[in-house]
N, C-alpha and C positions, 0 to 999 in steps of 0.2 A: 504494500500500500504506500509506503514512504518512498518507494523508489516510482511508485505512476505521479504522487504529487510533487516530486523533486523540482520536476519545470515551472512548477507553480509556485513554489514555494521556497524560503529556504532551509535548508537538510538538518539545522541546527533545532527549527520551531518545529518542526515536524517530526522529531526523536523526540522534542520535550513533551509531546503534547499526547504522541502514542505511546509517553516512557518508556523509550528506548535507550539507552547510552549510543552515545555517536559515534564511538569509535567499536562497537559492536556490530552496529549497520555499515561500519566500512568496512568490516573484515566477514563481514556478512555478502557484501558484494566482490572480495577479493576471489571469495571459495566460491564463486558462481562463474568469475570466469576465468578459474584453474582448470586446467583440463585434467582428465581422470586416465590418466595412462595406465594405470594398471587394469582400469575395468572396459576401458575399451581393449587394452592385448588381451583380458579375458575372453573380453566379445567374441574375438579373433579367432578366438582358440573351439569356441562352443561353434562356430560358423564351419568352420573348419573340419570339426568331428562328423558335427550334422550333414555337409554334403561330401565327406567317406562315407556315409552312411546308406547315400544314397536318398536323404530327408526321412528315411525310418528311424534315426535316434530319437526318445523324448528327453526331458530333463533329468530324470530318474538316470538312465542310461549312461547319460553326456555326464552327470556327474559324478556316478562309478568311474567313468573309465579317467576323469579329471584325481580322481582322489587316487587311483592307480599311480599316478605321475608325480604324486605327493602336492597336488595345486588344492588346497583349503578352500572349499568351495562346496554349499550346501545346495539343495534341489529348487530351496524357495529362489534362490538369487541366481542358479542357471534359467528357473525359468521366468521370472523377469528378464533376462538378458537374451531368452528368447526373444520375448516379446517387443522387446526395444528394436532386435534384429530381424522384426517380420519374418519370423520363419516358426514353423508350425512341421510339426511329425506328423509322416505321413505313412500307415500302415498298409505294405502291398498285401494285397486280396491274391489266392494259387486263384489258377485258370480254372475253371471249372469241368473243364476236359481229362483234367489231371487224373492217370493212373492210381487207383491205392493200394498196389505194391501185389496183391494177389487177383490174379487172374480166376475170371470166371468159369463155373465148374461146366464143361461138353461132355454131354451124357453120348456113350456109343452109337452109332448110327447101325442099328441091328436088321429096321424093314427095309433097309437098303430101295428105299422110294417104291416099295410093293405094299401100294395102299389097300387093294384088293384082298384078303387072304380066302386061302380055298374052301376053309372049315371054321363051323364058331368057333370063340373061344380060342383061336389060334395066338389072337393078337389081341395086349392089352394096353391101353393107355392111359396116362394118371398122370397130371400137369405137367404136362411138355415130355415123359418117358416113358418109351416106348417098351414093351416085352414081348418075347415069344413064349409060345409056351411049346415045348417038342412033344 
């Protein structure tokens, strides 16, 4: 508030009056425009893992594998530093075609396409297989 009335005002009446100390709001505006070089090479670092990942890392992940490299760094503040870095996890879906490892069971091909049989009871069927009887 004291730094929108600044132009209006002077910086002295305007600490006295929201009692501030003045030299509070000056070192209030030094640490606003220090740049944060460590949280941005963090940034860096979380951008970094995330597209090895392929964008399938979330914060959880990014900050295992950060605490691996001994970098102090919790889940709440990877994923802020997500969010700062517009990037969002993104879980790939398998193809729906996809194999699941065991093949389906082919019952014997026994009427050998002789749909006809000569005698009752020769031939029996019961969902989808087929019997003889000799």
């Amino acid at each position: 508030m004291i730094a929108e009335l600044r132009e209006s005002f002077p910086t002295a009446i305007l600490c006295r009056v929201f009692d501030v100390k003045r030299s509070s709001f000056y070192e209030w505006l030094q640490r606003l425009s220090r740049p944060k070089i460590e949280r941005e090479e963090l940034k860096g670092k979380v951008v970094e893992l995330h597209s090895e990942s392929r964008e399938a890392m979330g914060s959880r992940t990014i900050s295992k594998h950060l605490k691996a490299q001994n970098i102090a760094v919790g889940r709440s503040l990877v994923r802020t530093l997500m969010r700062e870095a517009n990037i969002v996890s993104k879980q790939r879906q398998p193809h729906p075609f996809r194999s699941k490892g065991v093949e389906a069971f082919v019952a014997p091909n026994l009427l050998k396409r002789n749909f006809k049989p000569t005698v009752v009871n020769q031939v029996w069927c019961a969902s989808g297989v087929a019997t003889l009887q000799a």
